[in-house]
C-alpha positions in Angstrom: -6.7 -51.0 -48.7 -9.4 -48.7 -49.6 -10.5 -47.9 -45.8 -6.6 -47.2 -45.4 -6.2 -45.0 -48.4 -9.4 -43.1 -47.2 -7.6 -42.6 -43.5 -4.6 -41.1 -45.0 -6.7 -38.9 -46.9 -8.5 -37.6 -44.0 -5.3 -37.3 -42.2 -3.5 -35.3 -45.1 -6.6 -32.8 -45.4 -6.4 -32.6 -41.4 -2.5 -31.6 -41.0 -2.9 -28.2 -43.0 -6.0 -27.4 -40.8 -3.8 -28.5 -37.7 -0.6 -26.8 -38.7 -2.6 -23.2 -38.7 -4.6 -23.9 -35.5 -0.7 -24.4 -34.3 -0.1 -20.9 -35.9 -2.6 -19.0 -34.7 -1.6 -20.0 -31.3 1.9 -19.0 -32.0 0.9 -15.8 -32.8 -1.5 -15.4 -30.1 -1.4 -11.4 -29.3 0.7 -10.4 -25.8 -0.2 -9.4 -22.8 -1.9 -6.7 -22.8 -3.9 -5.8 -25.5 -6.1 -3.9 -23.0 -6.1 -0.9 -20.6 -5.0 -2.6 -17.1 -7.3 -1.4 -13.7 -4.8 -0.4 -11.2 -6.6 0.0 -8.0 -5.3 2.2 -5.2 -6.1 1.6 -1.3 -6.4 5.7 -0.7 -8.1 8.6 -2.2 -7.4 10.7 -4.6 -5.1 13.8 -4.0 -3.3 12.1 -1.2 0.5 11.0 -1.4 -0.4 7.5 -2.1 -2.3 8.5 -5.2 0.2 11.3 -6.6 3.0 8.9 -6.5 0.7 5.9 -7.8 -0.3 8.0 -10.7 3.5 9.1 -12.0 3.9 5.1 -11.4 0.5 4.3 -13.4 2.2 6.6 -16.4 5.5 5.1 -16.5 4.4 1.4 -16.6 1.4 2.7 -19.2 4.4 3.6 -21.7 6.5 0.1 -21.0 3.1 -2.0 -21.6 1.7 0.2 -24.6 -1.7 0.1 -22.8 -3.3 2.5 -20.5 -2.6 2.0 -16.6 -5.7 3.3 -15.1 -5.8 3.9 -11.4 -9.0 3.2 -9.6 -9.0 5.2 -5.6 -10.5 2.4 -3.2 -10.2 3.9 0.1 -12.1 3.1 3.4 -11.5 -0.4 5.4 -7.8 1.2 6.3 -6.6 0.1 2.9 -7.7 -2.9 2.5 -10.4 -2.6 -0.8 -8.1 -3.1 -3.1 -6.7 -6.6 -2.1 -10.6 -8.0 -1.3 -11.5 -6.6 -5.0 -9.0 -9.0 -6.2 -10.6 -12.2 -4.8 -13.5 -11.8 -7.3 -11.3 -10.2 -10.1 -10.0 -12.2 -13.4 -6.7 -13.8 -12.7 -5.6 -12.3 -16.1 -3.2 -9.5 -15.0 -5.9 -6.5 -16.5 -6.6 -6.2 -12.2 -3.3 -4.9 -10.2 -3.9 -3.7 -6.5 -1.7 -1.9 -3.9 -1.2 -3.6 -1.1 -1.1 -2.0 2.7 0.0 -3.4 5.8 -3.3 -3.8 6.9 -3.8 -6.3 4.7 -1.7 -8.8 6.7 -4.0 -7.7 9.5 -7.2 -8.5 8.5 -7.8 -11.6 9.3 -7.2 -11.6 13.1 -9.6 -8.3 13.1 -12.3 -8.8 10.7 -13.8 -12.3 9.5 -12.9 -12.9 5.9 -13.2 -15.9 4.0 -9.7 -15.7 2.0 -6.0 -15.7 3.0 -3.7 -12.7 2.5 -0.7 -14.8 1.6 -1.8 -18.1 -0.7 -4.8 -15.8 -2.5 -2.7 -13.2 -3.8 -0.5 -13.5 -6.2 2.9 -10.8 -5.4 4.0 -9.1 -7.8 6.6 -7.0 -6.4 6.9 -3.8 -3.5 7.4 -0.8 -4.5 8.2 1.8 -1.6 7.4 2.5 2.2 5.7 5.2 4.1 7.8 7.7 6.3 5.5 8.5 9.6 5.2 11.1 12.4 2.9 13.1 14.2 2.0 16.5 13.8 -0.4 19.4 15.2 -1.3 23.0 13.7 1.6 25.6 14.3 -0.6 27.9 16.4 -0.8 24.9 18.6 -0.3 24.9 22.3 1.3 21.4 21.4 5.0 22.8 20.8 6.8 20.0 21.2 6.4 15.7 22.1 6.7 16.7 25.7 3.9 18.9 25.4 2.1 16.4 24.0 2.3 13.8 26.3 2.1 16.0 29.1 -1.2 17.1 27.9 -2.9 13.8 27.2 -1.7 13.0 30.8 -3.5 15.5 32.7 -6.7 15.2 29.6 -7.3 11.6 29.7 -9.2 10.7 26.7 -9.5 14.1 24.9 -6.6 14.5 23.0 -8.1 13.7 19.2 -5.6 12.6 17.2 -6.2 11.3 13.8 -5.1 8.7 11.5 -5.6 7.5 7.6 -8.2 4.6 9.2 -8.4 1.9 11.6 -5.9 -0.5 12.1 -3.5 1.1 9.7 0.0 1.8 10.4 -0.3 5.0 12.1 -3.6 3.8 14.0 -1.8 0.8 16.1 1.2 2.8 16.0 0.0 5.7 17.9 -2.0 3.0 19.9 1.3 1.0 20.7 2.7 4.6 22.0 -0.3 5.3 24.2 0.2 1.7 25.6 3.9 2.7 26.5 3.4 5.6 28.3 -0.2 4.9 29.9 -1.8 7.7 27.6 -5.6 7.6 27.0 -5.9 9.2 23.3 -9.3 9.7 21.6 -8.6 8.1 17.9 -10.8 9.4 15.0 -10.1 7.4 12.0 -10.5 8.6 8.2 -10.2 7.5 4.7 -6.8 9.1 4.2 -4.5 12.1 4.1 -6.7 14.2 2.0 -9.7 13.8 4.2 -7.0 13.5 7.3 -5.3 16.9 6.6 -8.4 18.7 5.9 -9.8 17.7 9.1 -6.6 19.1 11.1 -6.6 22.3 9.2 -10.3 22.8 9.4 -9.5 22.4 13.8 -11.4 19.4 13.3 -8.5 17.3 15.6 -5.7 18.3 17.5 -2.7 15.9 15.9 -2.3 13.7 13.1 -0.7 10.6 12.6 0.1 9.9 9.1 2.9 9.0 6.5 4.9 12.6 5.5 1.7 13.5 3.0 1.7 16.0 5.5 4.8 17.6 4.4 3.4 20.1 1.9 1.3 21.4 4.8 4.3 21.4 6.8 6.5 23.5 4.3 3.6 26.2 3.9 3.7 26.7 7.4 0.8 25.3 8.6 1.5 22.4 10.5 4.4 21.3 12.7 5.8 17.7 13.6 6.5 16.7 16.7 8.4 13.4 15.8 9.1 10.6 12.9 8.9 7.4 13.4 11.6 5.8 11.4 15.7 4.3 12.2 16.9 8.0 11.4 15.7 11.7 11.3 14.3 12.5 7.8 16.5 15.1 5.7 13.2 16.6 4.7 12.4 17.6 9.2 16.2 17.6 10.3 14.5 19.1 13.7 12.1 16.5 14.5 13.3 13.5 16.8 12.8 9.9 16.2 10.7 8.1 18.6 13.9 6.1 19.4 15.6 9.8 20.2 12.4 10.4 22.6 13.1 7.3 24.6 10.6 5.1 22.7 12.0 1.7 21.0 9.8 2.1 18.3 10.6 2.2 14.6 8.0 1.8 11.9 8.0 1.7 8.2 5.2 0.4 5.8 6.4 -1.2 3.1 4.2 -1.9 0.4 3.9 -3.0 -3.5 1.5 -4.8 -5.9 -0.7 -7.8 -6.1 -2.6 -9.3 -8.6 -5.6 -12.4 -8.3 -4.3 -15.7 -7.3 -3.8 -17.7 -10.2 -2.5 -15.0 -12.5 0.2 -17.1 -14.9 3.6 -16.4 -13.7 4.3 -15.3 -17.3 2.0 -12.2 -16.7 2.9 -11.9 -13.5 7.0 -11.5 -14.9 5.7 -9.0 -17.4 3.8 -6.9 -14.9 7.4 -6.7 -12.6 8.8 -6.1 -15.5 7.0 -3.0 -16.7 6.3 -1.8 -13.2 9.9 -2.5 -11.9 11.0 -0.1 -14.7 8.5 2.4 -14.0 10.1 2.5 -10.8 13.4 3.5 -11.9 12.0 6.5 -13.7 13.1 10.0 -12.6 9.2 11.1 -12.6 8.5 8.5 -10.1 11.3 8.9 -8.0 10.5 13.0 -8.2 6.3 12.2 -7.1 8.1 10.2 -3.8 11.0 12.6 -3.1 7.8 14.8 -2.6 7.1 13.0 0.6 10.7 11.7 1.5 9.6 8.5 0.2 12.0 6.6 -1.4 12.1 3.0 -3.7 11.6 0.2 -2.2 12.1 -2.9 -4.2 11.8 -6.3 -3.3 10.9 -8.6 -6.5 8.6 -11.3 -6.6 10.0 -14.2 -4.7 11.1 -11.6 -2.0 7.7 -9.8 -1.9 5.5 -13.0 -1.5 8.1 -14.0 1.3 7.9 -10.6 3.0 3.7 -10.8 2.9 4.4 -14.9 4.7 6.7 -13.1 7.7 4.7 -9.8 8.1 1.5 -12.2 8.3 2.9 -14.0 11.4 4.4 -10.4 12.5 1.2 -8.2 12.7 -0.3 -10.8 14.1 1.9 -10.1 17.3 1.2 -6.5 17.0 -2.6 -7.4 17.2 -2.3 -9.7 20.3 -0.2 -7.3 21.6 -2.5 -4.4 21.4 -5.6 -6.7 22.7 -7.1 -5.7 19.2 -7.9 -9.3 18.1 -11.5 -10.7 17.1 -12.9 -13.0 19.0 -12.2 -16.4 17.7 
């Protein structure tokens, strides 16, 4: 009786103890109650960074803590997503997420998967391409363009935001299709890239429409776009389609965080970034480059990263760009 009496003691003195362990965990703080690291595959000043940024502010105000953005380029975008294999799957680490990505492993040895070791948060937008040269060019149109790589084998420079990015196997798809020999000189993005063309560095550029400020001041002309319809920002620039190329191509991309971030964070960071989307700042910072939202949310984003992986992997073989096995 007395060993009983002492247990129900114990167990009385224990419950009050329990009950505010309980409590505490109730009222466990939300996530965040820190700045988040957003880290973005191109450098600063480039259209991938201004929008990024007007993005980074709206979702700052919806989470009450600071979005900062963290520039990662080189490795044709692809920084970002390998600084998430050794980041905390806590949701304070958010990276963009190229393209490229999906092409990494059939180019470079890496010892992690694009689709199970990333956890997809959502996709934001998509990059508008085409070519351009400097106005005083004797490149005044596609024609002339191909024309002159034809009879220059090799020695038209054209440059693209790095290799193995959208524009870089683009460009190298084209060259395939009409027997061109082009002389590719990659950089980090379309800061560095437009610099280069302006300084007479390169002949042409291939890039997303980060070029259109240039374009509007003058300076640089565009020879073609590459998506399903001429963009209402260059009425007078053909589609690759329109030149007699069956070529469309968009790059879609959005946000990723560590694998095994909790799908509870992962919900609030769509949240706060899906309505940071629908802000008119955003949608002003992409109108800029006649970008526009993308959305797919996060059971349509992780499926898109599963069929693009299989896609660019065609792309790769198709372009004989694929790493030895």
């Amino acid at each position: 009786m007395q060993r009983r009496h002492l247990l129900q003691s114990a167990a009385a003195l224990a419950a009050p103890a329990l009950g505010s362990l309980g409590t505490a965990r109730a009222q466990a703080p939300a996530f965040p109650v820190r700045p988040l690291k957003l880290l973005v595959a191109f450098p600063a000043g480039g259209p991938t960074d201004i929008t990024m940024r007007a993005l980074a502010d709206g979702a700052s105000k919806i989470l009450g803590q600071p979005v900062i953005v963290e520039n990662k380029p080189g490795a044709g975008g692809t920084l970002p997503a390998q600084q998430l294999q050794s980041s905390a799957p806590d949701g304070y680490t958010v990276a963009q997420i190229p393209l490229g990505v999906f092409r990494l492993p059939y180019t470079t040895k890496i010892n992690w998967d694009p689709v199970k070791d990333i956890s997809y948060v959502l996709n934001l937008t998509g990059y508008a391409f085409g070519v351009v040269v400097p106005t005083d060019s004797p490149l005044k149109s596609w024609t002339h363009f191909v024309g002159w790589a034809r009879a220059n084998p090799g020695q038209l420079s054209y440059g693209s935001t790095g290799t193995m990015t959208s524009p870089h196997l683009t460009m190298e798809l084209i060259a395939q299709k009409l027997n061109l020999q082009l002389l590719h000189v990659p950089y980090k993005g379309s800061a560095d890239l437009m610099q280069s063309i302006l300084g007479g560095n390169i002949m042409a550029a291939a890039d997303s429409t980060g070029f259109a400020p240039q374009v509007e001041a003058g300076k640089l002309r565009v020879l073609n776009t590459w998506g399903e319809q001429r963009l209402a920002k260059f009425p007078d620039a053909p589609t690759l389609k329109e030149l007699g190329l069956d070529l469309v191509q968009n790059s879609p991309f959005g946000l990723g965080a560590p694998r095994g971030t909790p799908p509870a964070v992962v919900k609030r960071l769509h949240d706060a970034f899906k309505a940071a989307m629908e802000q008119d700042s955003y949608k002003t910072a992409l109108g800029r480059y006649d970008m526009v939202p993308m959305y797919m949310g996060t059971a349509g984003y992780s499926k898109f990263a599963q069929d693009t992986f299989v896609r660019e992997k065609a792309l790769i073989d198709k372009l004989g760009l694929a790493r030895p096995s």
